[in-house]
N, C-alpha and C positions, 0 to 999 in steps of 0.2 A: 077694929082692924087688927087680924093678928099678921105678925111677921112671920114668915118662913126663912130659918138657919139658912145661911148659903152653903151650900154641898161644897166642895173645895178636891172632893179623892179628885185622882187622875183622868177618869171617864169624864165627869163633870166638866174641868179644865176647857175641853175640846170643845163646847159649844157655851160656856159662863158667855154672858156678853163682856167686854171688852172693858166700859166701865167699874164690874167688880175682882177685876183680875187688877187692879192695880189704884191704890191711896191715893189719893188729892194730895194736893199742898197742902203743907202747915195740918196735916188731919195726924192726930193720935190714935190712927188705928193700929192694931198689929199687926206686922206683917205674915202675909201665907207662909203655912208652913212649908209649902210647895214653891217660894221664893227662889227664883234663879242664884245660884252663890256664885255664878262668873264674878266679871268684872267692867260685863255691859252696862250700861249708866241709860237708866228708863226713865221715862217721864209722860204726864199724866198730858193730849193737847192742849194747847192753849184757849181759850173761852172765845177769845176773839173769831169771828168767820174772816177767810179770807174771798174777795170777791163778789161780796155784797149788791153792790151797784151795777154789775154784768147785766145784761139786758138777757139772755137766755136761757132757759132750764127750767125747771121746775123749781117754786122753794123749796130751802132746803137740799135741792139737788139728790131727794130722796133720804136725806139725813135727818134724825133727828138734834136739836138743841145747837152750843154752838161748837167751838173747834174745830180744825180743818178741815171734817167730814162733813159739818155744818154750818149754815149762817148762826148770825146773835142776833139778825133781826127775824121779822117776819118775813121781807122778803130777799132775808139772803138764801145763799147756796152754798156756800164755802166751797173748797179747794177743788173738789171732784168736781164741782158745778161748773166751775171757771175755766178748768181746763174742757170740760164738755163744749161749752160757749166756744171759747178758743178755736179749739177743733171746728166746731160746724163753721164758722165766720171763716177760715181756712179752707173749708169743703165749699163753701159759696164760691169762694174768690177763684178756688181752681177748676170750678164747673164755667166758671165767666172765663175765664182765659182760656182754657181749651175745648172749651165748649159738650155739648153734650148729643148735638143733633148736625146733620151735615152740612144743614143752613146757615152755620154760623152762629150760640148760647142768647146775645138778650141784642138782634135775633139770633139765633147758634152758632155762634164763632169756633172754628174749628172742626176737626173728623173730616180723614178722609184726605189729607192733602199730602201735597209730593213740594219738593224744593225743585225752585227754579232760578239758575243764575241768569237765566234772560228769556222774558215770554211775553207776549204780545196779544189781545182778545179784542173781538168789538163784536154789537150788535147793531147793524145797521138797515136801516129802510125798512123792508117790510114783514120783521126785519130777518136779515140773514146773520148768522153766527160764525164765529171764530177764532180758531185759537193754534196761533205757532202752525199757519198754512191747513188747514182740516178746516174747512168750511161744508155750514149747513143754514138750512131755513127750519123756523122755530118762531110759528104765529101764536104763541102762550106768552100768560104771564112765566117771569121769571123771578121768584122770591129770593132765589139764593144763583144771581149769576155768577158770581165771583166770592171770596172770601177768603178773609186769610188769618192765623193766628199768631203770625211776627209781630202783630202790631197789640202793646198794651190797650185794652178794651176790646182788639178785634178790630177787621175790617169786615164790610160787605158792599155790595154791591145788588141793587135788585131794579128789576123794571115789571110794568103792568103796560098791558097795551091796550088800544083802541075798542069797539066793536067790529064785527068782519062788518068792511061795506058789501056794495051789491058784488063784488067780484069775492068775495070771501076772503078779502085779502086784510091784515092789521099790520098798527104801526105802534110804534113803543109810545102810550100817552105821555109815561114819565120813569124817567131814571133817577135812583137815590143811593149816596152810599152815606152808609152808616158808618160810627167809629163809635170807639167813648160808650161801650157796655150800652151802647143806644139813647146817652146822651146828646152824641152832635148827630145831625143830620144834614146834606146838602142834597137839596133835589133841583131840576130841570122838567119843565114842562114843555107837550108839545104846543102850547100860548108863549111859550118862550118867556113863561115866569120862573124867577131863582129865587129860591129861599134858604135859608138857614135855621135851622129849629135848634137851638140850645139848652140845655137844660129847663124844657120849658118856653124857652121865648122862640119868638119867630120875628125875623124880619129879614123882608129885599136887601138883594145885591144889583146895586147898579151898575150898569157896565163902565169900567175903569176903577173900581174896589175891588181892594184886597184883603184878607182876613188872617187874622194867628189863630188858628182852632184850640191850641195848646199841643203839646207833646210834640211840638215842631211841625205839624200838620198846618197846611197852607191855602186857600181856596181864593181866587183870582176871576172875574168876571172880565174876557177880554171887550172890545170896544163891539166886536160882531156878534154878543152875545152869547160866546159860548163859557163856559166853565173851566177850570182848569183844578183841580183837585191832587195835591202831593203829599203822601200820606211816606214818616219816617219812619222805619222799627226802632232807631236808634244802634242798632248791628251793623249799620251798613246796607240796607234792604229798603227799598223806596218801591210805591205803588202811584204812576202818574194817570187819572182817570180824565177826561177830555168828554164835555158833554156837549150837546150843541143840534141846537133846532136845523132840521130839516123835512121843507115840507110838512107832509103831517103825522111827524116822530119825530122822537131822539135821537139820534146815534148818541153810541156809548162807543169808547176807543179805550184800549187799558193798556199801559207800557210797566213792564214789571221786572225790576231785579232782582236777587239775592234774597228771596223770600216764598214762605209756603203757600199755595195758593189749592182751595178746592172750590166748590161747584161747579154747576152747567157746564160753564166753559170749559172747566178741564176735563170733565169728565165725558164732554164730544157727543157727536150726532148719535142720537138713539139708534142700537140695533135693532136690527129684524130680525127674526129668527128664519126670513129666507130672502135672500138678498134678489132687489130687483132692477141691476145695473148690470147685471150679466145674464148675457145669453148665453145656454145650455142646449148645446145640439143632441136630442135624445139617441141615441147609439141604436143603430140598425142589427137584429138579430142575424151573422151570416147563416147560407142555410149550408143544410150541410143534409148528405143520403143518409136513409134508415137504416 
């Protein structure tokens, strides 16, 4: 194996790697002649990776060996790694709070909403929609009726409905709102069954039970089977959702304060592009001599 002299002029400097521009500890070598004379005080990193144990990146985090640019293990990353890690777990958390899609992130919590000090929604019967007096009909599912990003995790609100019977008419089969990045769930069916889906578990709510969901969120099964759902932002901003069998659907009823709110409902009956609620008298040409 022969060694190649390290080249040290000035050109060189600009691209040397990084390790032979500067002595190890305790090493007897001599220093470049090109040695800075300030009075900066330099030093060699340390061996150790910082960040090791981080769950994400690549090893090494694209570095080689160890010191803060690298791990000391095989599967470290050291410092750039850590901070990389850092950042995406930060890019996660603030795509789940503000979501990414209009539906509301994990389902898409956020996009698209407006503050509201007091507003009011329901879909009811077959069923008819509305929000803050604007009523309309609306025989679809509705994935994203409601939503809002006041609430840590996100709220929403969704319904699916029936088949059309013989008159083509549907009713909401069941209403769900989500919270808790789509860990909690509470749904109503039009069988007039309640559940609770938590982290994984499910179980009945019988009528005269109460629940703590956490974050100050509250869900109450009254005696006549309806649901009662009170979701806090902790700012001052409450969302009271009211489920409750009727016939063969849901109504949904939403009472809302001091908080953001988008989908369906806010964003009202679909236009037309020609409106067919008004009559238009065509205008009669006068005549007139040539």
């Amino acid at each position: 194996m022969t060694l190649q002299p390290l080249d040290l002029t000035p050109d060189s400097l600009l691209t040397a790697p990084l390790s032979q521009l500067a002595s190890p500890p305790n090493s007897t070598a001599q220093p470049s002649p090109y040695a800075a004379t300030d009075a900066i005080r330099r030093f060699q990193p340390p061996a150790i990776g910082i960040g090791d144990d981080l769950p994400y990146g690549a090893p090494n985090g694209g570095f080689f060996g160890g010191g803060i640019f690298g791990g000391s293990g095989t599967a470290g990353w050291g410092l750039l790694g850590a901070i990389g890690g850092l950042l995406g777990q930060l890019g996660t958390l603030l795509q789940q709070l503000i979501g990414t899609n209009g539906a509301g992130g994990t389902p898409g919590y956020g996009g698209n909403e407006t503050f509201f000090s007091s507003a009011n929604g329901a879909s009811l019967g077959d069923p008819h929609l509305s929000f803050n007096g604007t009523t309309w009909n609306s025989m679809t599912d509705h994935p994203d009726l409601l939503h809002s990003d006041s609430f840590a995790g996100g709220f929403d609100i969704s319904t699916s409905v029936t088949q059309p019977n013989t008159a083509g008419i549907t009713y909401n089969r069941q209403a769900t709102i989500t919270t808790d990045f789509g860990n909690t769930q509470v749904s109503l069916n039009n069988a007039g069954q309640a559940t609770i889906v938590q982290n994984g578990q499910t179980q009945a709510i019988a009528p005269g039970n109460s629940f703590n969901l956490g974050d100050g969120d509250t869900v109450t099964r009254n005696q006549d089977g309806s649901l009662v759902f009170t979701a806090y932002s902790g700012n001052g901003g409450t969302i009271t959702t009211t489920l409750q069998q009727n016939g063969s659907g849901v109504d949904v009823n939403v009472a809302a304060s001091n908080v953001d709110l988008g989908g369906d409902l806010v964003q009202g009956a679909p236009r037309r592009a020609y409106p067919t609620d008004h009559h238009i008298t065509p205008r009669t040409p006068t005549p007139h001599n040539e």
